[in-house]
C-alpha positions in Angstrom: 12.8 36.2 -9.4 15.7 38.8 -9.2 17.0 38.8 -6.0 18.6 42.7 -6.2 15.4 43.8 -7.8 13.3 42.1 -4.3 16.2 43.9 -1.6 15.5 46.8 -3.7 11.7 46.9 -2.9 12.5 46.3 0.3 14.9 49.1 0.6 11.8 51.8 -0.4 10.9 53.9 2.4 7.4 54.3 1.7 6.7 50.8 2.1 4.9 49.4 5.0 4.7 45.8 5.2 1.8 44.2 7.3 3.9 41.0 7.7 7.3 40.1 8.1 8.6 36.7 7.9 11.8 35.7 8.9 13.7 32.8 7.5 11.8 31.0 3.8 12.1 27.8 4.7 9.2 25.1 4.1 7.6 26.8 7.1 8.2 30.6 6.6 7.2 30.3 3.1 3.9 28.7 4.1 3.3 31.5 6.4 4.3 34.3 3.9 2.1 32.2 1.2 -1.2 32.0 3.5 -0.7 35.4 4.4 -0.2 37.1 1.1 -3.6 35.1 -0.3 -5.7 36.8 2.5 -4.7 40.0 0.6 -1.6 41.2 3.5 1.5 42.8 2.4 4.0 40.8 2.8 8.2 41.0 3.3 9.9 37.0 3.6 13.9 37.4 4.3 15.9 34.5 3.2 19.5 34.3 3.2 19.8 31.7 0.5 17.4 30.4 -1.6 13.7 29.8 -0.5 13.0 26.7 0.9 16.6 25.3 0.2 17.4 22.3 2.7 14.2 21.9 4.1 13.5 19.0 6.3 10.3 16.8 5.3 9.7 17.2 9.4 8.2 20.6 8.0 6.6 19.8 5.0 5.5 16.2 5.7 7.0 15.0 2.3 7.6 11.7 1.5 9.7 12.6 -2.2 12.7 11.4 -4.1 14.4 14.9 -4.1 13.9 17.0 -6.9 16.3 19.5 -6.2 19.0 16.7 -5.6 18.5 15.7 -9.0 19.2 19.2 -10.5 22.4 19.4 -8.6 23.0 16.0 -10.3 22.9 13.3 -7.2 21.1 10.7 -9.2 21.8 7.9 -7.1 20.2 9.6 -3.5 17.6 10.3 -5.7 16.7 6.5 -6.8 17.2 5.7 -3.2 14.5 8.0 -2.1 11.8 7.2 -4.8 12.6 3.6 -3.9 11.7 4.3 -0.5 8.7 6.3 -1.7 7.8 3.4 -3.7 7.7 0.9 -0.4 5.5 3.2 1.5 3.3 3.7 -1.4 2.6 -0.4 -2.1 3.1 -1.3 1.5 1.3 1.6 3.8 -0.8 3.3 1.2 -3.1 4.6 3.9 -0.2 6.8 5.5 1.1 8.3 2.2 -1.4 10.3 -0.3 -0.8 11.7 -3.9 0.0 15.7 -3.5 0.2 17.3 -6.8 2.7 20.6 -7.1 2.5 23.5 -9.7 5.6 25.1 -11.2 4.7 28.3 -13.0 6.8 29.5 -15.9 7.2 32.7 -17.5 9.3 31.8 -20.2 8.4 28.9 -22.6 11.8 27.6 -22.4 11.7 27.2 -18.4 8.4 25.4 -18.9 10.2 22.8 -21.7 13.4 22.4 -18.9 11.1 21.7 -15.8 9.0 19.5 -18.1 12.0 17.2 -19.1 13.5 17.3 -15.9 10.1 16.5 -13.7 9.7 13.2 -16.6 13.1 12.1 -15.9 12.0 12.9 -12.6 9.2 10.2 -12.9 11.3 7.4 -15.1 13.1 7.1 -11.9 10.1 5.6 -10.0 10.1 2.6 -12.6 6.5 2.8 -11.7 5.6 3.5 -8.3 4.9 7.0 -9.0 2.1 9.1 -7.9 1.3 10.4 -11.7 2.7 11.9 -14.6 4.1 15.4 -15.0 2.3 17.1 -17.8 2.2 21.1 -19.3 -0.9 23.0 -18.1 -1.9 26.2 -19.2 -1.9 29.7 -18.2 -5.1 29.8 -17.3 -4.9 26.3 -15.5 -1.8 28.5 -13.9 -4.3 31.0 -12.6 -6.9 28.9 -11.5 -4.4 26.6 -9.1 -2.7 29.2 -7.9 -4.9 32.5 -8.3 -2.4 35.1 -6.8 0.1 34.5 -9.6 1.2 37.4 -11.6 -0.7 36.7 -14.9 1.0 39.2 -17.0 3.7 37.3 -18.7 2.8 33.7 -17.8 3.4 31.1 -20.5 2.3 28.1 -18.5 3.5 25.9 -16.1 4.4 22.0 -15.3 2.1 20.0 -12.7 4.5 16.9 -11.0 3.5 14.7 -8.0 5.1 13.4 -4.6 3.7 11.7 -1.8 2.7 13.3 1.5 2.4 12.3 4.9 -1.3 11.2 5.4 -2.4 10.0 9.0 -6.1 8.3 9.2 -8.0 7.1 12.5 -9.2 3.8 12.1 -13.1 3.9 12.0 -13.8 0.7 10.4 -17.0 -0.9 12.0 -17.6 2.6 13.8 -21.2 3.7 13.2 -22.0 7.7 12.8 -24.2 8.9 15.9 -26.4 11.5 15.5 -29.6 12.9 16.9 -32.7 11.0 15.7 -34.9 13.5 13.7 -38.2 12.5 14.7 -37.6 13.7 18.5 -37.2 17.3 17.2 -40.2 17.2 15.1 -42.0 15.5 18.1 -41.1 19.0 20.1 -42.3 21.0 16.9 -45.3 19.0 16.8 -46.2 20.0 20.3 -45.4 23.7 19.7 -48.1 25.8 18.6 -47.9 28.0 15.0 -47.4 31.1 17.6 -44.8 29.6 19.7 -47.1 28.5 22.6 -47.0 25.7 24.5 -50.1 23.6 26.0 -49.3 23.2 29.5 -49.9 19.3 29.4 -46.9 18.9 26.6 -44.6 21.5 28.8 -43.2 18.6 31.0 -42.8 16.5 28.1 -41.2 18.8 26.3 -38.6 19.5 28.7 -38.1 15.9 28.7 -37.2 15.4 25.1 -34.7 18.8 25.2 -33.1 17.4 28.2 -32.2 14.2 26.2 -31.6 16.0 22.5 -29.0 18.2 24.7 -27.3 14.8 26.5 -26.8 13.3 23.1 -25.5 16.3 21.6 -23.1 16.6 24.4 -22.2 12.6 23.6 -21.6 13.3 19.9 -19.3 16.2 20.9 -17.5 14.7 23.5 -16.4 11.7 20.6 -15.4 14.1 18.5 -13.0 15.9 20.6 -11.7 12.4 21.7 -11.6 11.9 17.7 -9.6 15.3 17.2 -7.1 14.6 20.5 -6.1 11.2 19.3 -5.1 12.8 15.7 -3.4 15.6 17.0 -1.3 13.0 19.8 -0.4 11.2 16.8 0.2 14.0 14.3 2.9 15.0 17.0 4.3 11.6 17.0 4.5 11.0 13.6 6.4 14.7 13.5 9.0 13.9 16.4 9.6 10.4 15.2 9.7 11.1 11.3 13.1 9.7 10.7 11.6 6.2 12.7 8.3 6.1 10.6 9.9 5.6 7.2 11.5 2.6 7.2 11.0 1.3 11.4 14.9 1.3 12.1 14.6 1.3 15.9 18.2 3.2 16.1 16.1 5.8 14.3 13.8 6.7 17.3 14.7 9.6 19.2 14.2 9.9 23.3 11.1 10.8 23.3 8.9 11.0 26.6 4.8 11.6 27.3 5.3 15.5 28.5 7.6 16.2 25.0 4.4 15.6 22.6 2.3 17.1 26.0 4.6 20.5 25.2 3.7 20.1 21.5 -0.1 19.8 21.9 -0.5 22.0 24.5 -2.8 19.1 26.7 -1.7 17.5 29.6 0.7 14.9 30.9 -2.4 12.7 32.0 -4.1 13.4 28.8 -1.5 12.2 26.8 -0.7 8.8 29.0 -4.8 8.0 28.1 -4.5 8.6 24.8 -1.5 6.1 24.0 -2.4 3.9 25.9 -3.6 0.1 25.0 -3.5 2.4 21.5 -1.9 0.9 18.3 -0.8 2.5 15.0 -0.4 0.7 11.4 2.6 1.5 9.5 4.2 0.1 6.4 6.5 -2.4 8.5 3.8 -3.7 11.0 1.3 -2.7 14.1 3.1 -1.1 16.4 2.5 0.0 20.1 1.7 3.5 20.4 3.5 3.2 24.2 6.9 1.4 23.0 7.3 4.4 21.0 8.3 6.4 24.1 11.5 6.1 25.5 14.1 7.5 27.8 16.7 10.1 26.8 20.9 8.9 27.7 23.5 11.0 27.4 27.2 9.9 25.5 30.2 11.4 26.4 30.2 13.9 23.0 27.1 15.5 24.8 24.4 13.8 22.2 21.0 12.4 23.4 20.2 9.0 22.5 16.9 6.7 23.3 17.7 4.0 25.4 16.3 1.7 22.4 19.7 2.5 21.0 21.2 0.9 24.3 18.6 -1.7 24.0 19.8 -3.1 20.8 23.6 -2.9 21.9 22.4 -5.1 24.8 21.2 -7.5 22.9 23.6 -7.6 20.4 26.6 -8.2 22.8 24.6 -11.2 24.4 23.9 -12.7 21.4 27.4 -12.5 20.4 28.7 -13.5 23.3 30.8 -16.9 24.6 27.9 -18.7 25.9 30.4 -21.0 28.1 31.6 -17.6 29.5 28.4 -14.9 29.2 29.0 -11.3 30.0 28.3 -10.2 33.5 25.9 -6.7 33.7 29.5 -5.3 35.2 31.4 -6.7 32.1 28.3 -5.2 30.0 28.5 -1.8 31.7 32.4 -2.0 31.1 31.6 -2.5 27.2 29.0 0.6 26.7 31.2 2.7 29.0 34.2 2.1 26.1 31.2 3.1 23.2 30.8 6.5 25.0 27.3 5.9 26.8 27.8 6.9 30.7 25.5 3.9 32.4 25.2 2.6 35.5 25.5 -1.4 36.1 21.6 -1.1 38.1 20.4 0.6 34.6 22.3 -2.5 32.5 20.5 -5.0 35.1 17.0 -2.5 34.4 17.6 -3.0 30.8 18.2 -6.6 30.6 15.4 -7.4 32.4 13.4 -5.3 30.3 14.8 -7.6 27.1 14.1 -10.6 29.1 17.7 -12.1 29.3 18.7 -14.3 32.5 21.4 -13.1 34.2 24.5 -14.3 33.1 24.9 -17.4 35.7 21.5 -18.4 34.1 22.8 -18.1 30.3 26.0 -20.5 31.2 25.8 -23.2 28.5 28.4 -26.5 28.9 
């Protein structure tokens, strides 16, 4: 794609564009993809390169980083794939194969991203989703059927793992409307749509109860689709937590923040996580613990108090057991790290750990 050429045809004065899209990134280029398949006109400004630093909070990714292997970064690469690799054996039911296109219009581009995208999958030493391999032109135009056909010499299919969130519905059963009441009303219908007046009552009857159950079945299935869009928002917000469960990872994070992103209620949101649990790759985890309060430091950055948690806990277990750190002497200590705490909130803490006070913790 010649960038001049593109700000040219934007420069026309003739042209009306039905859509313009600000900023390529994972997102904007998903918007300005969706919309040009539905046949719109459409204009995406980017001031670099499209979808150049994108975060895998957008796209859901779970990849080794193929563009950090074209600039050469061979070891972040290996690092990511390995980490890849662990979700893949260890949490196979969050992560799912997701298969990408590359489409070529000169056959050397097509040999290039076809050696690259191997070396690409050497570097999983097997714990890739599948093989790169050539595809056609036609294949080209049947994956991707706005591409500009004229030209095309191919293209190069390669695979990365995506994001996948499941609801547990082991053991549930599928309800559903049993079929013989509804041919029980048709029964009692007449071929001209009349209705004996002995059968009316009993009709009513049967409708009454076809309409409760229907109500039943839709009232589990919007409970179905506010747990997965909760935790959809979850998994988003806490990305950087759910790949590898680093507690330091988890960002403050409080019930009306994912009640903003859902658009549902506070109270809606407190049912939903609660007594719930979610499997990940490093163990069963309580939806609620996930939540936490936001502290300030003195640069101005928000931290979950998870992160003061863990300092807690490691300066006890650290500490001179014949002379344990008062909450005071503990306040004294975060104060010098930068977090601005109060001694009641170290006391709060503590307790929340389930450490003694220090008087309690005196060994001889």
């Amino acid at each position: 794609m010649e960038r001049l050429a593109q700000i040219k045809k934007l420069s026309e004065k003739d042209k009306v564009w039905d859509i313009v899209v600000v900023g390529g990134g994972a997102t904007g280029l998903g918007v300005a993809v969706d919309a040009a398949t539905r046949g719109l006109s459409v204009a995406l400004l980017e001031k670099t390169d499209f979808a150049k630093c994108t975060s895998s909070r957008s796209t859901k990714l779970v990849h080794g980083g193929v563009r950090y292997l074209q600039k050469g970064d061979v070891m972040l690469v290996l690092e990511a794939l390995r980490e890849r690799g662990r979700m893949k054996a260890n949490a196979p039911h969050l992560v799912k194969d997701q298969a990408f296109v590359i489409s070529n219009y000169s056959y050397w581009d097509n040999f290039l991203y076809f050696c690259g995208l191997t070396f690409y999958d050497m570097l999983s030493f097997g714990f890739g989703y599948g093989r790169s391999k050539f595809i056609s032109a036609k294949k080209v135009m049947k994956y991707i059927p706005t591409s500009v056909e004229k030209g095309l010499k191919g293209g190069v299919v390669y695979h990365d793992g995506q994001f996948d969130l499941q609801l547990n519905s082991y053991n549930v059963p599928e309800v559903r409307v049993n079929r013989r009441y509804m041919e029980m009303i048709r029964e009692m219908v007449s071929p001209d749509g009349t209705v004996r007046e002995k059968d009316r009552e009993a009709i009513q009857f049967v409708k009454n109860k076809i309409d409760s159950a229907k109500w039943f079945i839709s009232a589990i299935k919007q409970r179905h689709d506010t747990l997965m869009r909760t935790m959809q928002e979850i998994l988003d917000y806490q990305r950087e937590y759910f790949r590898d469960g680093d507690k330091s990872k988890l960002r403050p994070m409080i019930l009306k923040d994912i009640a903003d992103r859902t658009g549902l209620d506070v109270s809606t949101i407190s049912r939903v996580v609660n007594s719930k649990y979610v499997q990940t790759q490093f163990g069963i985890i309580l939806l609620k613990s996930l939540f936490s309060e936001a502290m300030q430091t003195d640069s101005g950055e928000e931290v979950s108090s998870y992160e003061i948690k863990n300092i807690l806990q490691q300066c006890i277990d650290e500490e001179d057991k014949r002379k344990p750190l008062t909450d005071e002497t503990l306040m004294d200590i975060l104060n010098s790290k930068g977090y601005r705490i109060a001694r009641r909130t170290v006391a709060k803490y503590r307790e929340m750990l389930s450490i003694p006070v220090a008087r309690l913790r005196k060994q001889i």
